[in-house]
N, C-alpha and C positions, 0 to 999 in steps of 0.2 A: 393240251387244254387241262388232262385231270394234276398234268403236276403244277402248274399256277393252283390249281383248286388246293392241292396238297400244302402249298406254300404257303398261304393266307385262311386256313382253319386256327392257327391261333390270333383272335382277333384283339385281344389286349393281354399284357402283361403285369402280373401279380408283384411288387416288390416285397420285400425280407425284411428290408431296411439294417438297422443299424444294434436295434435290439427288440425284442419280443415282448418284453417288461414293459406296460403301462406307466411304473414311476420313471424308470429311467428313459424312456421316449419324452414324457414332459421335460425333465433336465436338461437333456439333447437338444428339444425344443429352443426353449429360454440362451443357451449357448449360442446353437448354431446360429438364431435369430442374431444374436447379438452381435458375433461374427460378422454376419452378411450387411448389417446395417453400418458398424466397423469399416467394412471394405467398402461399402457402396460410399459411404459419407469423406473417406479418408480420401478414395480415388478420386470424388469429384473437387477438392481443395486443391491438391496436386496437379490437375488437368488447369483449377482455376489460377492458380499462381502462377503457374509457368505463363499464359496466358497471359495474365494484366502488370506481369515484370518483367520490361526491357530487358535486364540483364540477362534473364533467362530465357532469349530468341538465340538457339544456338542448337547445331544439331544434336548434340546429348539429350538433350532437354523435349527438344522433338520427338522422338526416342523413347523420350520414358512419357510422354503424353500420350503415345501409339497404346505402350504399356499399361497404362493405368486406365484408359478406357476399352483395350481387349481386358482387363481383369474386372469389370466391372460387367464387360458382355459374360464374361466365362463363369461368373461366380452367380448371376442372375438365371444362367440356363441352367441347373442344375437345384441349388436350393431352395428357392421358394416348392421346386415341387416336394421337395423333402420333408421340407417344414410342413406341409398340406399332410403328406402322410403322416408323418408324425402324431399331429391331434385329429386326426378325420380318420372315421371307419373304414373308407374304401383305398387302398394300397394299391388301388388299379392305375395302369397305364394304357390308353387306344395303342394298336400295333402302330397308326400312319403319327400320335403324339412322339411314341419311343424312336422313331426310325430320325423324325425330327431332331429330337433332344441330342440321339447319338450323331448325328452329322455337324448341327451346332458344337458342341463339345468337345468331338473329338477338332473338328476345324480350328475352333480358339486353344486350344493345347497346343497344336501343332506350331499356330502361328504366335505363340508365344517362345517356343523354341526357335522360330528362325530369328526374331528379333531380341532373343537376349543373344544369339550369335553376331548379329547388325549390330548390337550395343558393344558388344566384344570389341568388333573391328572398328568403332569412331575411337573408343579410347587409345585402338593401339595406334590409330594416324595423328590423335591428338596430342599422346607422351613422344612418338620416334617419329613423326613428322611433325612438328610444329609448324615452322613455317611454311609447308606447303598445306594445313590441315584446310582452311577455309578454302582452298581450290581444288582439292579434290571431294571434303568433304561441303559441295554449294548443297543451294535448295532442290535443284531439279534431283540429283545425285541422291538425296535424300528421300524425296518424294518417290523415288522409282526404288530405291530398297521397299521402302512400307511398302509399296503397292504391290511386290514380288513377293515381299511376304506374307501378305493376304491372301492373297488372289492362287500362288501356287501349295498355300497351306487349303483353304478352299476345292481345289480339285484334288489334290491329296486326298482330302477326308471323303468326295465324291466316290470317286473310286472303291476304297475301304468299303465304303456305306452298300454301294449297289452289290457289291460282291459280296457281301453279309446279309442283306436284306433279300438277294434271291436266291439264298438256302430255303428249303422247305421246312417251316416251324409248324407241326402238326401232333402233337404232344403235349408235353410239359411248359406251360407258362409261368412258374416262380421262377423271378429272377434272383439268386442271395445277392443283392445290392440295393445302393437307395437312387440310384438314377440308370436308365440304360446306357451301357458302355460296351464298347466293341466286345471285349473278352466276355462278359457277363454273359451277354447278347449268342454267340459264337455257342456254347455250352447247353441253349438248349436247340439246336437243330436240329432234325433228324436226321442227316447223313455223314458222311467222314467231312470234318473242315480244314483238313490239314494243307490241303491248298490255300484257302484264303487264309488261314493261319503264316502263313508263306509269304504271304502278298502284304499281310498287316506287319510282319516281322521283315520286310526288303523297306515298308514304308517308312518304318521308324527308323531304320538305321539311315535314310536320306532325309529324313524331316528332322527327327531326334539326334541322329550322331554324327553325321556331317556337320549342325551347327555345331556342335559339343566340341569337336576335331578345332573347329575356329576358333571359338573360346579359349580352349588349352594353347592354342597356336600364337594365338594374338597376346595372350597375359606372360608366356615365358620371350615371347621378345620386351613385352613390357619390361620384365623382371633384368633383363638383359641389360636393357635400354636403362633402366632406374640405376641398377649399380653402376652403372659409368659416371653416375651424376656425384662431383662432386660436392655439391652442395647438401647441407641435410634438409635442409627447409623446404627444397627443390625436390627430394624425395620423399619428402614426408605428404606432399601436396601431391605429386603423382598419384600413389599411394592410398590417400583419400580421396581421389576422384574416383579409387578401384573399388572400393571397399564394400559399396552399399548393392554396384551389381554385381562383385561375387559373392555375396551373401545371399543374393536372390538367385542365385546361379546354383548354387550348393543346393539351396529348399526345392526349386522344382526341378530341376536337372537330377537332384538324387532318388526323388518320389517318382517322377517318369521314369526313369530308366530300367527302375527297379517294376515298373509296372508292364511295359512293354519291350521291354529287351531282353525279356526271355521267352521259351516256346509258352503258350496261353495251358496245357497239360500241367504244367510244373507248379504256376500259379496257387499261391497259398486264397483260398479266397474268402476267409474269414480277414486273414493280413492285407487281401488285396483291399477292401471296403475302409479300413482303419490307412492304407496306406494312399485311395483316393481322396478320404476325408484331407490330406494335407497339402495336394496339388488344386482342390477346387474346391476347396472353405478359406483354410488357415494361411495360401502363398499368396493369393489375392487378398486378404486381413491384413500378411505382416509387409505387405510390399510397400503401401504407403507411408508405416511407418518406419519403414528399413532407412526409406530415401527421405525421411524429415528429420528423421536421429540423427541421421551418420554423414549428411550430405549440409555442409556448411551453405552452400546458398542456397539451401530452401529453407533450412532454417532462418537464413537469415533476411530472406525475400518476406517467409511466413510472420515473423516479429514486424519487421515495416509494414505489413497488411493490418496486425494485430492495431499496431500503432497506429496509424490512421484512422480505422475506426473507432478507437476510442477517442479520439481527438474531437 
């Protein structure tokens, strides 16, 4: 009984944020606002085209609609409260708000790594399977990846969450961060965490780098598969069906990795705040327009929308 009482004496959490300067918290402000309005408005276009163009009912496209509305979950659970602290006096967090925010958070991270590995593996059945692509990749076959990468990024992060939340925080409540996150979180406990530190660093390496292992697996047979193509035209279009998710693959694949795929000790944590800022503001911002740049049928889906209502 007195160590439950030990564990819930700290009953909200202080944030740091991003900087301590009043002019430069308004800048931040105005930014990261714009950012998030950015991602929120980009994503839901992307969600909507795919949606009202035939052309784009295909599992890729499935895929990147899972995508773009987990990045509009991921980038809603963490900014608006930031932007709140930012121009509002109180920088406080409830303990049962933060335990929230970090299970949220950490869950849509997670399950944005298994599905940029699911997006790995359509392109490589769609370039070195062609013909058999629509039969192995049907709708149910599809339906049951997203759902496995929900539902198993989900208890994942349960896990993480209970084993972090029933440390005893009886101490120090500044977090240096601008949202609750595991490592943040971890740092002020009162006792050794190097076991859950253990259990957060076995998770990453089966949430984070088992997709990551697929990724890499699936693009060098790509790579394999393309140079046998004699045609260039035929490779140039491979190629461009790769380009816009390994570019999204690069931005949060290399901000994650670097975040949790080392011991939480080592953690720079001024770098780690500057290096969260770019997995859950900036990859959610440049996703929608990675894939309307560089991804010829949504551009060219987006133009016949454009067209239309001007008409």
């Amino acid at each position: 009984m007195d160590h439950m009482k030990i564990n819930f004496t700290v009953t909200e959490f202080v944030f740091l944020g991003l900087s301590s300067d009043p002019k430069i918290q308004l800048v931040l402000f105005f930014v990261f606002l714009f950012f998030y309005i950015l991602s929120v408005v980009g994503n839901v276009i992307i969600i909507t085209i795919i949606q009202i163009e035939p052309r784009l009912q295909t599992p890729m496209y499935f895929f990147l609609t899972n995508l773009s509305f987990l990045d509009i979950c991921y980038t809603s659970t963490n900014v608006p409260q930031m932007l709140s602290n930012m121009v509002g006096n109180k920088k406080t967090i409830p303990f049962a708000s933060c335990a929230t925010q970090m299970y949220f958070s950490l869950s849509f991270g997670m399950i944005e790594c298994v599905l940029l590995g699911v997006m790995a593996y359509d392109r490589y059945v769609a370039i070195c399977h062609p013909l058999h692509y629509t039969v192995i990749m049907d709708q149910n076959t599809c339906v049951q990846l997203a759902v496995i990468s929900w539902s198993s990024s989900f208890l994942s992060s349960m896990v993480i969450n209970v084993l972090t939340l029933s440390l005893p925080y009886c101490g120090p409540n500044v977090l240096n961060h601008f949202f609750c996150e595991v490592p943040s979180v971890l740092r002020l406990a009162c006792t050794d965490t190097s076991l859950t530190e253990l259990v957060v660093f076995v998770f990453s390496i089966i949430i984070v780098f088992i997709p990551f292992l697929l990724i890499i697996v699936s693009y060098a047979r790509i790579l394999l598969s393309v140079l046998r193509m004699r045609s260039t035209s035929g490779r140039h279009k491979a190629l461009s069906t790769c380009a816009s998710h390994l570019t999204v693959v690069t931005l949060f694949y290399g901000t994650a990795i670097f975040m949790y795929m080392r011991p939480q000790s080592k953690s720079s944590r001024a770098g780690g705040k500057v290096i969260a800022v770019f997995y859950t503001v900036v990859t959610p911002m440049l996703n929608p327009l990675i894939y309307s740049l560089r991804n010829q049928d949504v551009k060219g889906s987006l133009r016949r929308a454009i067209t239309k209502q001007n008409m």
